[in-house]
C-alpha positions as CSV (number, residue, x, y, z in Angstrom):
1,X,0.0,0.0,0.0
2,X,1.1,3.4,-1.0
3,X,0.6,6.7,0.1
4,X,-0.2,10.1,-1.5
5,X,3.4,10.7,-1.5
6,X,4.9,7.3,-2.7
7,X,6.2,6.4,0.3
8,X,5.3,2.7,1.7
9,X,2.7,2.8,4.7
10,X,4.8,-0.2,6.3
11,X,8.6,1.2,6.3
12,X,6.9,4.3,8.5
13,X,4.7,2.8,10.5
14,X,4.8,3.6,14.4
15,X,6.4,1.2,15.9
16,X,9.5,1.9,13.7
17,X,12.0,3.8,15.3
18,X,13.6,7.0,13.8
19,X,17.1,6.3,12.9
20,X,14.8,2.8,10.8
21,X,12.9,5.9,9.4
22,X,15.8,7.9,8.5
23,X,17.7,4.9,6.7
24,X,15.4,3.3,5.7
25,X,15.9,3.0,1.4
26,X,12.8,5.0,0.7
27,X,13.6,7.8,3.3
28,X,13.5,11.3,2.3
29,X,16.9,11.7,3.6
30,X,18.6,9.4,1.3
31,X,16.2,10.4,-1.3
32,X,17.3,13.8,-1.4
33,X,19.6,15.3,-4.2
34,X,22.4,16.1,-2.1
35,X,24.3,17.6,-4.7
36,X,22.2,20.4,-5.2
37,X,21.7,20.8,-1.6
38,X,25.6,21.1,-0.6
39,X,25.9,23.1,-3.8
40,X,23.3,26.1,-2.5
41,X,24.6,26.1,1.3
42,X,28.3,26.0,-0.1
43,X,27.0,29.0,-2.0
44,X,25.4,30.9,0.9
45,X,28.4,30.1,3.1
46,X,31.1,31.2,0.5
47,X,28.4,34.4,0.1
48,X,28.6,35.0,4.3
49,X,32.4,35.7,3.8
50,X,32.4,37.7,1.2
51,X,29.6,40.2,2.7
52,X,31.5,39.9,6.1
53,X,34.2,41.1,3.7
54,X,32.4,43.7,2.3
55,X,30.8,45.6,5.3
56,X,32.8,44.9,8.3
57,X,34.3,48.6,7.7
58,X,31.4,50.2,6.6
59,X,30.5,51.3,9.8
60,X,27.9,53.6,8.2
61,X,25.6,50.2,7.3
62,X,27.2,47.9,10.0
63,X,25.8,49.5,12.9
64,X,29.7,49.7,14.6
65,X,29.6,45.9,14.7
66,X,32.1,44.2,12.2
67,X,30.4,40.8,11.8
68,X,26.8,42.3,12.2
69,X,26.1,41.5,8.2
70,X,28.3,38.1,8.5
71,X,25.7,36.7,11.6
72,X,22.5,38.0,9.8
73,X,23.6,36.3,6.3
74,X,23.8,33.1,8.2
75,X,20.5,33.7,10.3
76,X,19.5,34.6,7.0
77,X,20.9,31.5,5.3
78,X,19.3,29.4,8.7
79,X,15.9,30.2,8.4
80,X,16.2,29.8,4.1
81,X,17.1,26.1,5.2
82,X,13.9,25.5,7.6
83,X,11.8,27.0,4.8
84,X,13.4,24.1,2.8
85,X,12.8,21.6,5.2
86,X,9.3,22.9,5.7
87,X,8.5,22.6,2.1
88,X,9.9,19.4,1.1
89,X,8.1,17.8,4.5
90,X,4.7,19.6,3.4
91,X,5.4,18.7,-0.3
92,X,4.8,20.0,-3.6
93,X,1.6,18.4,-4.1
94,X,0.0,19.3,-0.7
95,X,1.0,23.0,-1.8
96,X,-1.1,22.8,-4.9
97,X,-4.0,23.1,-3.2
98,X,-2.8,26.0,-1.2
99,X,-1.3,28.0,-4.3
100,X,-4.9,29.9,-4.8
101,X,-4.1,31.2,-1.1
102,X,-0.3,31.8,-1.5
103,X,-1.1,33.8,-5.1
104,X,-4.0,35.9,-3.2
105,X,-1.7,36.7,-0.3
106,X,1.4,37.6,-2.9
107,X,-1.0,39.6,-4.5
108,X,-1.6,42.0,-1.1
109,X,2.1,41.7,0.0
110,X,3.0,43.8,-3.8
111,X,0.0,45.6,-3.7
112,X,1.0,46.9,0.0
113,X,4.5,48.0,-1.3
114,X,2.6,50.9,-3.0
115,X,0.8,52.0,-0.5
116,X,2.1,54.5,2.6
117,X,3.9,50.8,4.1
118,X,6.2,50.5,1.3
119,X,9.4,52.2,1.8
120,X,12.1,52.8,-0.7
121,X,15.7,51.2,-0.6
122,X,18.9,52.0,-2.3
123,X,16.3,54.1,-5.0
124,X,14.3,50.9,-5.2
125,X,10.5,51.5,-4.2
126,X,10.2,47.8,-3.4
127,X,10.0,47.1,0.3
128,X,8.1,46.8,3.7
129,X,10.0,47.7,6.4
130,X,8.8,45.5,9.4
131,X,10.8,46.7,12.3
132,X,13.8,46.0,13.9
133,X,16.1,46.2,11.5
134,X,14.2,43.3,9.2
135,X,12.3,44.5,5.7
136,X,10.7,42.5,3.6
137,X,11.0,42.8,-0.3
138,X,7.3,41.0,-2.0
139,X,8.6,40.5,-5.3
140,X,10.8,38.0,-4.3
141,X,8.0,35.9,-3.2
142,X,5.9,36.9,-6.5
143,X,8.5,34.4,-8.1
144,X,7.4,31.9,-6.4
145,X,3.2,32.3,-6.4
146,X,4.2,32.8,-10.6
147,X,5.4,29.1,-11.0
148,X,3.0,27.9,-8.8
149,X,0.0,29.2,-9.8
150,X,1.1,28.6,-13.7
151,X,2.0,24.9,-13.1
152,X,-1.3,24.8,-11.5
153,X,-3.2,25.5,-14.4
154,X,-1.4,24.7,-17.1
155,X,-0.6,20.8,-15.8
156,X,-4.4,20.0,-14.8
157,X,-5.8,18.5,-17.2
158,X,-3.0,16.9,-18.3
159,X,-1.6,14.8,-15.5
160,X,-5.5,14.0,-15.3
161,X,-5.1,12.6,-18.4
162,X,-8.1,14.5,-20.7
163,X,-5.3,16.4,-22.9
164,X,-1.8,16.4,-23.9
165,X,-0.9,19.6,-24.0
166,X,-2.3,22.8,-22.2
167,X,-5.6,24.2,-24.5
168,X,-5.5,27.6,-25.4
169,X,-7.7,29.3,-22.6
170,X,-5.6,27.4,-20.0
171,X,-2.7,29.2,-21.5
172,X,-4.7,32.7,-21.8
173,X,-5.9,32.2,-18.0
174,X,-2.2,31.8,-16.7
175,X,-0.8,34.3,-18.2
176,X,-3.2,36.6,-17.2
177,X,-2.6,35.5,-12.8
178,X,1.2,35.6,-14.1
179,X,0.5,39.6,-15.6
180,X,-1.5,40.6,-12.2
181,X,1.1,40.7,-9.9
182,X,3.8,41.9,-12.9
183,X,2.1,44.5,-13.1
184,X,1.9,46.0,-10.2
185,X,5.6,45.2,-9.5
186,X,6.2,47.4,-12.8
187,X,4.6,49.8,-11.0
188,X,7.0,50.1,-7.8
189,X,8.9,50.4,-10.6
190,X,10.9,47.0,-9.9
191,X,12.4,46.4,-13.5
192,X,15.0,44.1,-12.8
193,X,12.1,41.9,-10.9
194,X,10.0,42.3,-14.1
195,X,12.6,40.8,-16.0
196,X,13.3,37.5,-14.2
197,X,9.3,37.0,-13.6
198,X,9.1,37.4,-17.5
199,X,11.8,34.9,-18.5
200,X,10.1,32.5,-15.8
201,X,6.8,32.5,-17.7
202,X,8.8,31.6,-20.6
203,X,10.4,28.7,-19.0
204,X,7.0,27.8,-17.7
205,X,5.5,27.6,-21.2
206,X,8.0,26.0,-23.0
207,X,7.7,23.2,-20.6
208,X,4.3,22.7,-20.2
209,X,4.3,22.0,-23.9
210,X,1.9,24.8,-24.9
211,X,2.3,26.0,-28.6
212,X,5.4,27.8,-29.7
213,X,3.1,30.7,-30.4
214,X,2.9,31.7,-27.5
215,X,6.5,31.8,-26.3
216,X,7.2,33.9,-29.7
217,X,4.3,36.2,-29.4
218,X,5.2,37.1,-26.1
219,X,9.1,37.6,-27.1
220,X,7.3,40.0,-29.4
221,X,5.0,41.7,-27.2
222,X,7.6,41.9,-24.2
223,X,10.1,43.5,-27.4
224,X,7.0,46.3,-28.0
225,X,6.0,46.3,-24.5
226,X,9.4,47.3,-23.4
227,X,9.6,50.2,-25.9
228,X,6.4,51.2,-24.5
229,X,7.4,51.9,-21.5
230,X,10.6,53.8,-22.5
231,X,8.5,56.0,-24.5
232,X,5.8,56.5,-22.0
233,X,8.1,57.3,-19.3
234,X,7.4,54.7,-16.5
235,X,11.1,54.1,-15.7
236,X,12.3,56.2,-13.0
237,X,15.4,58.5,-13.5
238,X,18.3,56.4,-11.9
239,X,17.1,53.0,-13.9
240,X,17.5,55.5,-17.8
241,X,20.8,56.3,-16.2
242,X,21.8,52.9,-15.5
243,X,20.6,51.7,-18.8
244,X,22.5,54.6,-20.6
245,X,25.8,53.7,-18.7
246,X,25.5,50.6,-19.7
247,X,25.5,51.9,-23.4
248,X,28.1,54.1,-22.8
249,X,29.8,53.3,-19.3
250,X,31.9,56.6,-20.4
251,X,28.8,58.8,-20.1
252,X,28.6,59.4,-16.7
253,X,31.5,57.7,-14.6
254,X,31.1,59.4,-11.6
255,X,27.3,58.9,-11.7
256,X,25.6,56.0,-13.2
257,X,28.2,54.5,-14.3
258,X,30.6,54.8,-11.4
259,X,29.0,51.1,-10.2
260,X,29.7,49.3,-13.5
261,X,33.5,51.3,-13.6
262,X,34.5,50.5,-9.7
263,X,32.6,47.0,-10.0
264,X,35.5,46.1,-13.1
265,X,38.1,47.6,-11.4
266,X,38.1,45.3,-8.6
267,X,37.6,41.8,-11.1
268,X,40.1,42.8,-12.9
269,X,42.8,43.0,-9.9
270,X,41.9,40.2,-9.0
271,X,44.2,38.4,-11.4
272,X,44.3,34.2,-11.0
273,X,43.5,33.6,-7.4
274,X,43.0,37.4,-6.0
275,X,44.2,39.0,-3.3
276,X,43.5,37.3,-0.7
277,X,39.8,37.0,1.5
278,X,39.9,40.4,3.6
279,X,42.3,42.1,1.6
280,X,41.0,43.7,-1.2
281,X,42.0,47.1,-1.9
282,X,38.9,48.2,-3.7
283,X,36.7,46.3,-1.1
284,X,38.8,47.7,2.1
285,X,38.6,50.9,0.4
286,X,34.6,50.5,0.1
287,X,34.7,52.0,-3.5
288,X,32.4,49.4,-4.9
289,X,28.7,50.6,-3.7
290,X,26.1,48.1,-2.4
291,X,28.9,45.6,-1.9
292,X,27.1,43.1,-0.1
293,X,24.1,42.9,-2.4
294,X,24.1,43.5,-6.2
295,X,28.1,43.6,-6.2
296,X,28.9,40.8,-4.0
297,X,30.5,38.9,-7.1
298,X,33.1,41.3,-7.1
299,X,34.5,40.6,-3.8
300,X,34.9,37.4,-5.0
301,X,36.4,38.8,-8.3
302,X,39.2,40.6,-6.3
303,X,39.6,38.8,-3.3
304,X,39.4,34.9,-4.6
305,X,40.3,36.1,-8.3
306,X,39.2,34.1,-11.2
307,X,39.8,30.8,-9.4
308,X,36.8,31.9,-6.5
309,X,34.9,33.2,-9.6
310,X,34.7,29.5,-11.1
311,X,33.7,28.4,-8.1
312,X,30.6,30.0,-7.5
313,X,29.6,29.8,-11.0
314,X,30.6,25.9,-10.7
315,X,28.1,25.7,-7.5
316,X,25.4,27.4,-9.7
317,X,26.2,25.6,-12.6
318,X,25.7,22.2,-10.5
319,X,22.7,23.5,-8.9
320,X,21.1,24.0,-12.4
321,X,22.3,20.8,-13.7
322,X,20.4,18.6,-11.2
323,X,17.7,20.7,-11.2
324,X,17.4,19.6,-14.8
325,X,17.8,16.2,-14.2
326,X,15.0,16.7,-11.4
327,X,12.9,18.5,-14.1
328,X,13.8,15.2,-16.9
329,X,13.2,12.6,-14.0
330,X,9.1,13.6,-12.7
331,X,6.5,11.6,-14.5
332,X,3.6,14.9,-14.0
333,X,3.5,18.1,-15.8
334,X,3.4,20.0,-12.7
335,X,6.7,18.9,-11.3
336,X,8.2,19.2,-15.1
337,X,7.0,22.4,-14.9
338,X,7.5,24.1,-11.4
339,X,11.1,22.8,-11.7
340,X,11.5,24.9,-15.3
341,X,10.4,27.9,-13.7
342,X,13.0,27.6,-11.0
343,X,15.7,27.1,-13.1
344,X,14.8,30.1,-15.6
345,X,14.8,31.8,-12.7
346,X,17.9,31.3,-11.2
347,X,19.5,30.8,-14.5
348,X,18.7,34.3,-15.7
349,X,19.2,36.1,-12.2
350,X,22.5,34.8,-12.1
351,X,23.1,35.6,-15.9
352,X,22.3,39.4,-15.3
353,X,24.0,39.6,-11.7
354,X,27.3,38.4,-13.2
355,X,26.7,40.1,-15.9
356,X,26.5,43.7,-14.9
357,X,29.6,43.3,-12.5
358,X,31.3,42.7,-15.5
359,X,30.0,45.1,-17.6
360,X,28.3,43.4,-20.5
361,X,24.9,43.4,-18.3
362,X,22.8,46.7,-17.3
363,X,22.6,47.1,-13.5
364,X,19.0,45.9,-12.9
365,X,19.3,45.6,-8.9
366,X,18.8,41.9,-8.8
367,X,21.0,40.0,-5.9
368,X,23.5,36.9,-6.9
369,X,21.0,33.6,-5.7
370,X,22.3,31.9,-2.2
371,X,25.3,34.7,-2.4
372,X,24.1,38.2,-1.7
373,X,22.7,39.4,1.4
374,X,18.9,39.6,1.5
375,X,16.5,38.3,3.8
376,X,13.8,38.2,1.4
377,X,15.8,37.3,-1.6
378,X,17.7,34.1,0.6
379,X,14.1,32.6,1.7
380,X,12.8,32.5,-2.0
381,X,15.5,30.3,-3.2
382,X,15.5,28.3,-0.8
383,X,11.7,27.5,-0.7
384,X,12.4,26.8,-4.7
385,X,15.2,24.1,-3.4
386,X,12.5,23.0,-1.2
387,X,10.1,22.3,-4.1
388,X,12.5,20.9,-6.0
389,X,13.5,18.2,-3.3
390,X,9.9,17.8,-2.5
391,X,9.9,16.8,-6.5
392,X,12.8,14.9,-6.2
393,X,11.6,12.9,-2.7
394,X,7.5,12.2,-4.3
395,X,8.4,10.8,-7.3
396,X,7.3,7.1,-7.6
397,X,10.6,5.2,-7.1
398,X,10.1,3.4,-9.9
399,X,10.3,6.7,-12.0
C-alpha cells in the first residue's frame, strides 16, 4: 500500500523507530539530491564571507559591529534552510492546493508596497520595512506564487489525463494570474524583478508544452511592451541612467556608471586567485557601492580572483544541472513544470547579476542567488530548493 506521497505505509509505521525511518531505502533523507543541496549552502556560506568582507568597515551600514552582516547572512541562510525543510516535508503536491491562497496573499504583499507601508531602498520603491532592522521585499515571493499558480493551471488537465498539451484558454488564463502581480511590480517600478518573472513565464511555457506561439508572441510583445514603457516614461530617472551607462559606461563615470567602472576595477585586480579573502583594496577601500548585495560577485572577483569566480559559477552551474535532471526525472507536468520555472529563474538572475559586474549586463538591482545578502531574496531560493527536493523525494521510485 502506497501513500499520496509514494512512500510505503509499512517502512513508517509507528512502531519503527527514527534512525529505521531515517535509513530506511525510501527515506527522504537518502532520497534527497544532495548535490544540489551542498551546492546552495556552499553557496550561501562562500556568500557569508564575502559580505563579512564587504561591510565589516562600513560602519555607516554595520551599525559599529564588524560581523553584524556576516551573523544575519547566516541567520538569513538558517531560516532559508527551515523553509526548505518545511516545504519538502509539506510537499509539492500538498502545496497545490494552497497555491490559490499563496497567489492571493502575494498579491496583497506587492500591492501593500505601493501603498504608505512600502518604503524605498537604495532608490528601489520595493520594500516593507517591518521593524527592527528586518524588511521585507514581496517580489521575491511573486516568483514563487508565478510558478505555482502557472503549473497549476497549465498541468491539470494533463496529468488527469483529458489532454496532452495545455488548451488555449488554460494558456490565456495563466498568463493573465502571471500579468496581475507583474504588473503591479512594474509599478514600484521594480524592472529588474520584471525581468526574471518574465523569462520564468517563458520557462513555464516552453515546458508545459503549450504552442510555440505563445513563447514567440510574447518575445514580441515583451520587445514592443518594453519600448512602450521607454516612450511613456514609466522608468524612473536612476534606472534610464543605469541603462544609458551601460551603453556608454563613459557617459557618466562618476554617476551611473561609477558602479559598473568601480565593479570592473576590482575583477580585474583580481588576477588568478585574488588578493587574498579580507584584503581587497577596492573592497577595504569600500569603493564598490552596495557591496554586499548586487556587487557581492566582485568581492569574490578581487579577493578569490578568477579561481573563487569559477567556483561560485561551478556551485550554480551544479545547482542547475540537477535541477534539470529533477525536471527530466518527474513523471507529472506539474513537477516538469514548477522545476523549469525555478531554473529560468535562477539561471537568468545569475546571468544578469554576473553580468552587470562585469560590464556586459545593465545594473538591474537583482542579488547573486544563495550569495548576496537579502533576507527576502535568501528565503525565495531556498523554498524553490524545497520544491525541487519535495519533486525529487515524491516521485514514484520506480520513475
Amino acid at each position: 500500500m502506497q501513500t499520496a506521497n509514494n512512500f510505503s505505509v509499512s517502512r513508517y509505521a509507528p512502531q519503527k523507530g527514527t534512525l529505521a525511518r531515517l535509513t530506511a531505502r525510501d527515506s527522504v533523507l537518502r532520497r534527497l539530491d544532495w548535490p544540489i543541496l551542498l551546492s546552495a549552502l556552499g553557496l550561501s556560506l562562500i556568500g557569508a564571507l564575502l559580505v563579512w568582507s564587504a561591510t565589516r568597515h562600513r560602519d555607516t551600514l554595520n551599525q559599529g559591529d564588524p560581523q553584524y552582516f556576516l551573523w544575519r547572512h547566516l541567520l538569513n541562510t538558517g531560516i532559508g534552510l527551515v523553509l526548505m525543510i518545511g516545504t519538502v516535508l509539506l510537499g509539492h503536491r500538498n502545496l497545490r492546493g494552497a497555491v490559490p491562497v499563496l497567489y492571493g496573499l502575494s498579491l496583497v504583499l506587492v500591492t501593500a508596497v505601493l501603498t504608505p507601508l512600502g518604503a524605498t531602498i537604495n532608490g528601489a520603491h520595493a520594500w516593507i520595512v517591518i521593524g527592527g532592522g528586518f524588511s521585507l521585499q514581496p517580489s521575491e515571493f511573486v516568483k514563487v506564487t508565478i510558478i505555482l499558480v502557472m503549473a497549476m493551471l497549465l498541468a491539470a488537465r494533463v496529468d488527469a489525463g483529458d489532454l496532452e498539451h495545455p488548451e488555449h484558454r488554460t494558456v490565456v488564463k495563466a498568463l493573465c494570474l502571471a500579468a496581475a502581480p507583474m504588473g503591479i511590480v512594474m509599478l514600484m517600478p521594480d524592472l529588474g524583478s520584471v525581468m526574471v518573472m518574465v523569462v520564468i513565464v517563458l520557462g513555464v511555457l516552453l515546458a508545459s508544452g503549450a504552442s510555440n506561439r505563445w513563447v514567440l508572441g510574447l518575445m514580441g510583445a515583451g520587445t514592443a511592451g518594453a519600448v512602450l514603457i521607454w516612450q511613456l516614461g514609466v522608468l524612473d530617472q536612476y534606472q534610464i541612467n543605469r541603462f544609458a551607462a551601460f551603453a556608454n559606461p563613459e557617459l557618466d563615470p562618476s554617476g551611473a556608471g561609477y558602479n559598473t567602472n568601480q565593479a570592473r576595477i576590482a575583477i580585474g585586480g583580481g588576477g588568478l586567485t585574488g588578493s587574498g579573502l579580507f584584503k581587497g583594496p577596492q573592497t577595504t577601500g569600500q569603493f564598490v557601492p552596495e557591496q554586499q548585495t548586487d556587487f557581492v560577485f566582485t568581492v569574490a572577483g578581487e579577493e578569490l580572483g578568477f579561481v573563487g569566480g569559477i567556483l561560485i559559477l561551478g556551485l550554480l552551474g551544479i545547482v542547475l544541472w540537477r535541477a534539470c535532471m529533477i525536471a527530466r526525472a518527474t513523471t507529472e507536468l506539474y513537477g516538469t513544470i514548477v522545476a523549469a520555472g525555478i531554473i529560468a529563474w535562477f539561471a537568468f538572475q545569475a546571468f544578469e547579476n554576473i553580468g552587470m559586474n562585469l560590464g556586459i549586463m545593465p545594473v538591474a538591482g537583482l542579488p547573486l542567488p544563495f550569495v548576496s545578502y537579502g533576507g527576502s531574496s535568501m528565503f525565495a531560493v531556498w523554498v524553490a530548493i524545497g520544491l525541487l527536493q519535495s519533486i525529487k523525494v515524491q516521485r514514484p521510485l520506480s520513475a
